[in-house]
N, C-alpha and C positions, 0 to 999 in steps of 0.2 A: 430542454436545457438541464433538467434534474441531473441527467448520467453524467454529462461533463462537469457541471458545478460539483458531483459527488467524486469525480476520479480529483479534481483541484481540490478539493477539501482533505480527502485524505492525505494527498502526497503534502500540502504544506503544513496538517497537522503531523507528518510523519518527521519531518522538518523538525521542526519546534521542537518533537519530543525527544531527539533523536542531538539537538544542542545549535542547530542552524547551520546551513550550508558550509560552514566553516569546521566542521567537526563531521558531518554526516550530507551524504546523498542516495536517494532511493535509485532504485532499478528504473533502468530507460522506459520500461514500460509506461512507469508512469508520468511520463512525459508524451504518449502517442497519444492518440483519440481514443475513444471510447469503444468504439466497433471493431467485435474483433478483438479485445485487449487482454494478455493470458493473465493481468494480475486482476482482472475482476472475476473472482470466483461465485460469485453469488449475483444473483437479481430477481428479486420477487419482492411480493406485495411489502414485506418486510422492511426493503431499501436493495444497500449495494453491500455483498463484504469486497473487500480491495485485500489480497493477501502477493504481497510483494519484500524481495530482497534489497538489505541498502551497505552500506559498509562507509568506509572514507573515505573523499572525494579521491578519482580515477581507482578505484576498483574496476569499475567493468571496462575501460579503456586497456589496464596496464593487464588484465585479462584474471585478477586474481578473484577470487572465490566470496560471495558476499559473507559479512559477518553477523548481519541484523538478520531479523523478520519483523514484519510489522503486518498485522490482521486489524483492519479496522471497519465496523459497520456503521454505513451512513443512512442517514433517516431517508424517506422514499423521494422525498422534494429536493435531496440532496445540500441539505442545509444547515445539517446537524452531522456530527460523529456521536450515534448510540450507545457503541459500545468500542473499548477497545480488547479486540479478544488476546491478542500479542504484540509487545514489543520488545525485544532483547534478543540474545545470540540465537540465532539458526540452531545449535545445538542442543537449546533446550525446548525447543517445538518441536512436536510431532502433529501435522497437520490431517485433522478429518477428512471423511471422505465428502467431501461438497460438492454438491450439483449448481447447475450454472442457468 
């Protein structure tokens, strides 16, 4: 249960920080399952990082270009956000090279 309570912990903390579904929506990824999922960049002993795109609701519908980024590390139980590494405009991340 850790991987999925950690992909739901970040996308609704990515919510919140981001002003609530009425101002921000993340990348569909993070509404798939866990397996397989290209915004989980990271998973080791560590936790999970979640590095995914969000913009104004229908961005990725109307087909335009996300405006956010959000990096966020969750503790290994999936119960906590550790750290958050980024959130704000995609043009001022440049994103490491992470292993998976």
């Amino acid at each position: 249960m850790a991987p999925k309570r950690a992909l739901n912990l970040a996308r609704d903390t990515a919510i919140r920080m981001n002003g609530g579904l009425g101002k921000y929506r993340p990348g569909r990824c993070m509404y798939q399952g866990i397996a397989n999922n290209p915004c989980l960049a990271q998973r080791d002993a560590s936790g999970f990082i979640f590095h995914f795109p969000g913009g104004q609701p229908g961005w990725q519908e109307s087909g335009t270009p996300p405006t956010q980024v959000t990096v966020l590390r969750v503790s290994p139980d999936g119960r906590a956000i550790t750290q958050t590494i980024h959130n704000g405009p995609l043009s001022q991340y440049s994103a490491p090279t992470q292993q998976r």
